[in-house]
N, C-alpha and C positions, 0 to 999 in steps of 0.2 A: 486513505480515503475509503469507504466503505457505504458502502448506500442501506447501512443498518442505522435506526435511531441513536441519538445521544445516550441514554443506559445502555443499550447493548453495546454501544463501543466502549465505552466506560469499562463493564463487565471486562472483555476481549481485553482491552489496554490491561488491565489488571491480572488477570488470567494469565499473559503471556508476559509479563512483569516487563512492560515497553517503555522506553523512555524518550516517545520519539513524539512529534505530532502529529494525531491524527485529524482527519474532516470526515465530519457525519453528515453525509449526503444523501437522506430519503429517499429523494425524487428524481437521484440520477442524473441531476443538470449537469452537476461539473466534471464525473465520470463520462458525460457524453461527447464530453468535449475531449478528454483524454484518451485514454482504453475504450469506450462504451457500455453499454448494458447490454443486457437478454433478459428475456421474462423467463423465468424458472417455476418448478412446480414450490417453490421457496418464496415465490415472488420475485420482482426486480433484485436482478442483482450485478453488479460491479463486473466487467470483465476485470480479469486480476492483470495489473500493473504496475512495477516497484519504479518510483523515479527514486533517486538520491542526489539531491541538492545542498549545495555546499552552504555557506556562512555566508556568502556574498550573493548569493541565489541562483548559482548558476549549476544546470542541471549537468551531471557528473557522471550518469549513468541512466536510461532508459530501457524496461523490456517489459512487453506487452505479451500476455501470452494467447495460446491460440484458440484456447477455451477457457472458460471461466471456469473448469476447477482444476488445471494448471498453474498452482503455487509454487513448482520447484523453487527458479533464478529468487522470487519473494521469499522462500524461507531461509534464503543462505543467505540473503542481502542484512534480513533481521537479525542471522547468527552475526554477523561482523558487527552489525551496527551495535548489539547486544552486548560483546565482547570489545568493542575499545578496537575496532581493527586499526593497526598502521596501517595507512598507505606508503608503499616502502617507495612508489614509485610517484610522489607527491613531487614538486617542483621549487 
């Protein structure tokens, strides 16, 4: 979820060749509820926060980071997701 318009996630989805779903959230309501927002010299923008939620909807992994240009745990969640990761330690 990104509190960027529907093109620019489009653009980013493609850019970063994702094959995940994303939500285009303007106005920061459903991020508010999540991670939250800050006003940036950018405008509103998204505290960064990766959930990973399974097939049956249950969420599997949260982390919220402590400033909104804090991507680490977000970038390696995308590398696995990216990459087909097993979960070796699935049930």
């Amino acid at each position: 979820m990104v509190t960027d318009p529907v093109p620019e996630l489009v653009e980013m989805r493609d850019r970063f060749d994702l094959d995940v779903q994303l939500l285009a959230d303007p106005d920061g309501e459903v991020a508010d509820r999540y991670s939250g927002t800050e006003e940036t010299s950018h405008g509103l923008t998204g505290i960064a926060g990766t959930y990973v939620i399974d097939t049956d909807g249950v969420v599997r992994y949260e982390q919220v980071a402590d400033t909104p240009a804090d991507r680490t745990y977000g970038n390696w969640v995308r590398y696995f997701v990216r990459n087909d990761f097993e979960d070796v330690f699935a049930q």
